[in-house]
N, CA, C and O of each residue as an XYZ file, in Angstrom:
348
protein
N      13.916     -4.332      7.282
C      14.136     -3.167      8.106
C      12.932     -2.848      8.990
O      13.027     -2.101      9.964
N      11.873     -3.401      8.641
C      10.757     -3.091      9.806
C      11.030     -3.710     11.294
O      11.769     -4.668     11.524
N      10.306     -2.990     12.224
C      10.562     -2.589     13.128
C       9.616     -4.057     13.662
O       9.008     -4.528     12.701
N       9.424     -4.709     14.753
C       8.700     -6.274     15.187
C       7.266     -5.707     15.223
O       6.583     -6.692     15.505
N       6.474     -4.685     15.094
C       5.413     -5.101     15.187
C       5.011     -3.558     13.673
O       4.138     -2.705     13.836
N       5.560     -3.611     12.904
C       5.770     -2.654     12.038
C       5.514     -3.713     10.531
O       5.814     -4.897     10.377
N       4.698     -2.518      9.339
C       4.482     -2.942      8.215
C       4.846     -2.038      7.286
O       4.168     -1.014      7.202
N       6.259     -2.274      6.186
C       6.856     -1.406      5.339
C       5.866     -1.428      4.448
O       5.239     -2.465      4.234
N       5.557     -0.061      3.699
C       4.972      0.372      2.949
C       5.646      0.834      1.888
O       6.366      1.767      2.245
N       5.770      0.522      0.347
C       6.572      1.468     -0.394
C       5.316      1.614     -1.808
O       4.289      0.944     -1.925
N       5.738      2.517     -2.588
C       4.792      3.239     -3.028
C       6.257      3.014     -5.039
O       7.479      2.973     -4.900
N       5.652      2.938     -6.294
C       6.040      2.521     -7.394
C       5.317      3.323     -8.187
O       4.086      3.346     -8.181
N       6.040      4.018     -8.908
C       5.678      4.564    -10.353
C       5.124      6.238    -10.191
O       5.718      7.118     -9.568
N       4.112      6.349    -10.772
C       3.409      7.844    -10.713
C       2.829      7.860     -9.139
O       2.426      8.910     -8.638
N       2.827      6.620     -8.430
C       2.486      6.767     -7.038
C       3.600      7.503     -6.337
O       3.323      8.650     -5.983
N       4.815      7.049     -6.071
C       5.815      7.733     -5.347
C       5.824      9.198     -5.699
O       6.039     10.135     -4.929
N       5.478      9.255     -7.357
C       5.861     10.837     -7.309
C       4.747     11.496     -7.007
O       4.947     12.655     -6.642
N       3.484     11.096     -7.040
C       2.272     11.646     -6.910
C       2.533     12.098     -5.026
O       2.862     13.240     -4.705
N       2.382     11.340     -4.326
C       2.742     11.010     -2.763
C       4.057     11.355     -2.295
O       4.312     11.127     -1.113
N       4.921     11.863     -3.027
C       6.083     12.422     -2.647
C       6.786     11.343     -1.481
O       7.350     11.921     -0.552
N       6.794     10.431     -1.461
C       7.307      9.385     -0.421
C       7.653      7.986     -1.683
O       6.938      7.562     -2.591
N       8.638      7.692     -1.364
C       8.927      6.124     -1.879
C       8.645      4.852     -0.616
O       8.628      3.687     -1.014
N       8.474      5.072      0.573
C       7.731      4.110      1.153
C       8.194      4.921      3.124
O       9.081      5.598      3.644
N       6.975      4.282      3.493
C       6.640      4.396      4.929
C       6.269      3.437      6.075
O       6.024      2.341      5.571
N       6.164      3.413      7.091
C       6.201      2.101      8.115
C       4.451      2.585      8.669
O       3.885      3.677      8.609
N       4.085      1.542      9.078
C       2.709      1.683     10.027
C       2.724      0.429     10.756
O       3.366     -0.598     10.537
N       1.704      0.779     11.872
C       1.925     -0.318     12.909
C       1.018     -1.378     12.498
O      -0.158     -1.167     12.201
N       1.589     -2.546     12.483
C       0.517     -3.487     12.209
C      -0.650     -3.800     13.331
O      -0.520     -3.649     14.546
N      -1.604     -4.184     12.764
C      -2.841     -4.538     13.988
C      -3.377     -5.314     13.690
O      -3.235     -5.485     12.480
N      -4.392     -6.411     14.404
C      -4.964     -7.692     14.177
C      -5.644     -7.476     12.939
O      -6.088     -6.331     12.843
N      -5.873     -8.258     11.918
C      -7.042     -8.319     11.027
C      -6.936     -7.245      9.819
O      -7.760     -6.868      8.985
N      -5.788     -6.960     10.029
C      -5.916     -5.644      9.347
C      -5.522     -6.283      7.519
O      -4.637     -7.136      7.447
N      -5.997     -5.965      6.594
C      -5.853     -6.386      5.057
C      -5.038     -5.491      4.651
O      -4.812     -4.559      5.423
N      -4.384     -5.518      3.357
C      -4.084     -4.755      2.017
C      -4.864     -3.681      1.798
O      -4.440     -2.546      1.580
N      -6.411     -4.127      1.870
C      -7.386     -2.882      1.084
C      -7.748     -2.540      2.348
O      -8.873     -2.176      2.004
N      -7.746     -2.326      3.657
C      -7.835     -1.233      4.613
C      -6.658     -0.469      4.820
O      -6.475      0.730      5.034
N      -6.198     -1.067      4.751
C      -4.243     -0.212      4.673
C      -4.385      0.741      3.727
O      -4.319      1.902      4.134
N      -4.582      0.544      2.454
C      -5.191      1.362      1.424
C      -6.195      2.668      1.664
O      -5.993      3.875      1.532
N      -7.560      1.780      2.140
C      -8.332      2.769      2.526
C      -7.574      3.903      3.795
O      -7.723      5.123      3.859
N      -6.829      3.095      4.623
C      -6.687      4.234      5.517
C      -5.703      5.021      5.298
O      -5.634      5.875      6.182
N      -4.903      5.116      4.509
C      -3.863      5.945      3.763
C      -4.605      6.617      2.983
O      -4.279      7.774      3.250
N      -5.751      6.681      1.830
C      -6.772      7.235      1.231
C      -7.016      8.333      2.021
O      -6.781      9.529      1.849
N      -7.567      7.672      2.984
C      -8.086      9.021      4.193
C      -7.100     10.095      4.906
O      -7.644     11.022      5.505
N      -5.706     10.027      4.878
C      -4.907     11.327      4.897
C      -5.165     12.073      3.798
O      -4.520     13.121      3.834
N      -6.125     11.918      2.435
C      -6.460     13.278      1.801
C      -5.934     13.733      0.837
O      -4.936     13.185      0.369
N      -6.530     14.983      0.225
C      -5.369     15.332     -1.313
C      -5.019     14.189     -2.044
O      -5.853     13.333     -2.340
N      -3.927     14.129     -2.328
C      -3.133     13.202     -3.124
C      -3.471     11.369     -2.512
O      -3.632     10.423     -3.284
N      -3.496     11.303     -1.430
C      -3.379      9.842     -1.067
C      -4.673      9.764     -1.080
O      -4.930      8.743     -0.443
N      -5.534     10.188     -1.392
C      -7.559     10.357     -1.556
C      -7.476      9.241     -3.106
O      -8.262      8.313     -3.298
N      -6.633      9.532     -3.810
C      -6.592      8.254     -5.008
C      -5.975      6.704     -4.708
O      -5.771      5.756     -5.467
N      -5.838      6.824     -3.727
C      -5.425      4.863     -3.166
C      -6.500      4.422     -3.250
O      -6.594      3.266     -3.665
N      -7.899      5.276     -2.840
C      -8.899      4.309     -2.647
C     -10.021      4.763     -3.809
O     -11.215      4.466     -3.758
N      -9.499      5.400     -4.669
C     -10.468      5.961     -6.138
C     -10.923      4.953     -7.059
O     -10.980      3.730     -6.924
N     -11.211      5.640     -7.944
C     -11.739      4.941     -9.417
C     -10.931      4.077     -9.607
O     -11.287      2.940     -9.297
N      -9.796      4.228    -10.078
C      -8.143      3.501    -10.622
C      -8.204      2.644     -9.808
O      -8.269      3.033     -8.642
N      -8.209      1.378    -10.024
C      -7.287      0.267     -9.193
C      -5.636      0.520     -9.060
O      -4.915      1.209     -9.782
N      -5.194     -0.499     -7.559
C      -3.891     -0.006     -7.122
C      -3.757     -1.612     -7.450
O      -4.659     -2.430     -7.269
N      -2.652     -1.850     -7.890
C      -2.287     -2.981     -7.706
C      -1.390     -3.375     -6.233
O      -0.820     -2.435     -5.680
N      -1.326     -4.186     -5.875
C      -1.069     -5.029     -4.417
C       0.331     -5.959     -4.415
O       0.085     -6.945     -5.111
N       1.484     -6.014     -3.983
C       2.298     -6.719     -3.594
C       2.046     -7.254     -2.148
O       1.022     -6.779     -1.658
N       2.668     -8.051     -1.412
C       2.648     -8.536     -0.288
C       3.767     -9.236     -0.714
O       3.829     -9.924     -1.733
N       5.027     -8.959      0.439
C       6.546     -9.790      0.300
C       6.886    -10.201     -1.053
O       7.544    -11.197     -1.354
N       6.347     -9.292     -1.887
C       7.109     -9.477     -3.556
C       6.183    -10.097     -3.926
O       6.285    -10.263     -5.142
N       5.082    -10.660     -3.429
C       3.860    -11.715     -4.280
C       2.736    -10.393     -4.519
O       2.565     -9.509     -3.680
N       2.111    -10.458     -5.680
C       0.697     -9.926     -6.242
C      -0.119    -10.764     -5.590
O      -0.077    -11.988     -5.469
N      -1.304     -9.486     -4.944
C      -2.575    -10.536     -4.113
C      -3.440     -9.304     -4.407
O      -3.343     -8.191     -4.923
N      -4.629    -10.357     -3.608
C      -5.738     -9.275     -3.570
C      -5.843     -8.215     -2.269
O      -5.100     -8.264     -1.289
N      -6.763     -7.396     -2.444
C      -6.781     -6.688     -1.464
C      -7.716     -6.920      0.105
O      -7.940     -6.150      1.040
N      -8.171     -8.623     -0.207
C      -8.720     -9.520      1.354
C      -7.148     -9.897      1.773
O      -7.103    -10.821      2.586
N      -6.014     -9.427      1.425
C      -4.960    -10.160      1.840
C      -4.598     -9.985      3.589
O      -4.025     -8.907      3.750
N      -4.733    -10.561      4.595
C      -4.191    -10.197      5.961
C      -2.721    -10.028      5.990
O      -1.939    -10.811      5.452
N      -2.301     -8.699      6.809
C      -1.067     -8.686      6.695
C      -0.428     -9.143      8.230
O      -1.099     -9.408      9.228
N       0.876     -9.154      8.128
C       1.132     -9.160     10.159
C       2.376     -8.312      9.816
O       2.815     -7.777      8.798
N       2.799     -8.434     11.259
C       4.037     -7.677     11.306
C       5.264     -7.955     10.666
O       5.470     -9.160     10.526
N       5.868     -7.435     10.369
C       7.269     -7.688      9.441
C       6.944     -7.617      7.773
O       7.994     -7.518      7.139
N       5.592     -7.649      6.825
C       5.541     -7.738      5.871
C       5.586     -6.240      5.325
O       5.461     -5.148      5.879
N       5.871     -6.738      3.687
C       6.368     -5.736      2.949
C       5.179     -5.378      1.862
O       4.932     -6.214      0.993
N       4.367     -4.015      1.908
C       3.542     -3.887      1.341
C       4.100     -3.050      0.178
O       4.755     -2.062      0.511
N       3.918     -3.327     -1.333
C       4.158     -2.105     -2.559
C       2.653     -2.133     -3.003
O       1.874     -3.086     -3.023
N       2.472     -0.876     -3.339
C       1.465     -0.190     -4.198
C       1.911     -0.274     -5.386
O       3.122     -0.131     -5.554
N       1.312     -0.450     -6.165
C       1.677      0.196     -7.878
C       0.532      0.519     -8.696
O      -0.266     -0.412     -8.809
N       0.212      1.679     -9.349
C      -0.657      2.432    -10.311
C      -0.868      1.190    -11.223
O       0.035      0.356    -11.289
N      -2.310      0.986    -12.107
C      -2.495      0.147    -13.269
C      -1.355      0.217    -13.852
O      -0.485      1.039    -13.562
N      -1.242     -0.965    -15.046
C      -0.209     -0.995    -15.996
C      -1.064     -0.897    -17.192
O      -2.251     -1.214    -17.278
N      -0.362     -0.457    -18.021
C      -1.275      0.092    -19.080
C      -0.527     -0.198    -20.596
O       0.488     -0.872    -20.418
N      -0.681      0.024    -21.569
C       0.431     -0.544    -22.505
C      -0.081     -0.251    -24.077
O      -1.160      0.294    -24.312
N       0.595     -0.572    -24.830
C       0.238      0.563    -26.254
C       0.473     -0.351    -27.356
O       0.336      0.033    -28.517
């Protein structure tokens, strides 16, 4: 569903509800990674101020786990997800 020069964003777990959004579009731009996408969503504040906190976010790219040097382009599908944690 993204748009040709557009990068879906969706958001998993205590993130969606924390962020009140299950996912959003941004424009893609040259060079741009996973962990600046991050950081610059961080920087809208309050609540999205924990993308770029203590907690690691874990990283999808088109359904694959990567790191956050990952380059994205247009048309890809970014998920966030909170640590996994387990008992």
């Amino acid at each position: 569903m993204a748009a040709d020069n557009n990068i879906t964003v969706k958001f998993f777990a205590r993130l969606r509800e924390e962020l009140d959004t299950a996912s959003l579009t941004v424009e893609a731009r040259p060079g741009l990674t996973a962990g600046q996408l991050l950081h610059d969503l961080a920087e809208r504040g309050g609540n999205w101020a924990q993308l770029d906190g203590a907690q690691p976010v874990m990283i999808a790219v088109n359904q694959l786990m990567t790191k956050p040097d990952k380059t994205l382009h247009p048309g890809d599908e970014v998920a966030f997800f909170p640590p996994v944690t387990g008992g």
